[in-house]
N, C-alpha and C positions, 0 to 999 in steps of 0.2 A: 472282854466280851460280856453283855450285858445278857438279862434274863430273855429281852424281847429277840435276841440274836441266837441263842440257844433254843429256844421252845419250838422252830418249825422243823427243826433236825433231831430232835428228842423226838417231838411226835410222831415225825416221820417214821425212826427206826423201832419204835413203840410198835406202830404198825404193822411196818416189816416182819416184826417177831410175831405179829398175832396172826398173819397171812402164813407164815412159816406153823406155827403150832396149828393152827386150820388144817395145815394140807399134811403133817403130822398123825394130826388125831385122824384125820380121813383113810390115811394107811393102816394105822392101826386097828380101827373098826373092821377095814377088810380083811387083815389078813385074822383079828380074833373072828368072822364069823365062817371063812374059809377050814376056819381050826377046829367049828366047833363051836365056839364061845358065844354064842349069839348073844347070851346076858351081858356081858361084857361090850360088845358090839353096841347093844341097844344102847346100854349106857354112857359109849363114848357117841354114838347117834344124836343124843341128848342135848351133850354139852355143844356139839355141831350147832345145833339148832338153835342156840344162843346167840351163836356167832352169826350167823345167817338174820335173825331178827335183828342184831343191834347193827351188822355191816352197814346200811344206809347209811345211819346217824352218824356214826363213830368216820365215814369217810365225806359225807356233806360238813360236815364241822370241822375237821381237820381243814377241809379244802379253807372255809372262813379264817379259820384262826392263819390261816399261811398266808394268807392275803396281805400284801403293803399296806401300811398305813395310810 
């Protein structure tokens, strides 16, 4: 199996892990501010918000690079 055979199934579960650590970080912000932790909260709020700005890119360009030749 060559690199160009491998890279849409990498990318793909690259993704998968990042949609999974999303909805992660988004349980944990609740239940630190349900506890209490609001600093904590805010902070994993933060890194959400990372992920929310870059989602577009990171799945418009996935869709390109999956694309047949």
């Amino acid at each position: 199996m060559n690199n160009s055979e491998i890279l849409p199934d990498l990318l793909s579960k690259i993704y998968e892990n990042q949609c999974a650590l999303e909805v992660a970080l988004s349980v944990l912000a609740d239940f630190a501010e349900k506890t209490g932790n609001t600093d904590v909260a805010d902070n994993v709020r933060g890194s959400l918000d990372i992920f929310d700005k870059n989602l577009d890119y990171i799945t418009m360009n996935l869709a390109v690079l999956m694309l047949p030749e």
